[in-house]
Phi, psi and omega in degrees: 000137173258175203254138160255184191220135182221122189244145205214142183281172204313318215294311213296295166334301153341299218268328167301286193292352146269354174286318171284314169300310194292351129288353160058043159236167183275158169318297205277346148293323155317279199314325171302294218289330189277338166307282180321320161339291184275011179247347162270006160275328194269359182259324193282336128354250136019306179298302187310326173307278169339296192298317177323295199280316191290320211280327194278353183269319197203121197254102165191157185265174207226160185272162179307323197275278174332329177300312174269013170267329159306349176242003187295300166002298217256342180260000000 
């Protein structure tokens, strides 16, 4: 497992670390779970968008079955 190093003024610090107690989770766990978070919005983002751009270039449905091979992709 790696160590990241993270520098943060008093207030900021404050405000994680009660935030996390208050969840009754640790800092580095707060800090993993809102990371991963945002990086599967921005990945779920990203998808939408494509599809979103795919569908106005060429507008048509699509099956249940293509659907899951296409998310299969991404899992």
């Amino acid at each position: 497992m790696a160590t990241i190093s993270l520098y943060l003024d008093g207030k900021d610090e404050k405000l994680i670390k009660n935030y996390a107690k208050s969840k009754n989770m640790s800092v580095s766990d707060f800090l993993r779970s809102i990371a991963v978070e945002k990086i599967e919005d921005d990945i779920d983002n990203q998808l939408y968008e494509k599809a979103i751009r795919e569908f106005k270039e060429n507008p048509q449905d699509v099956s249940l079955e293509a659907m899951r091979k296409e998310l299969s992709l991404y899992c």
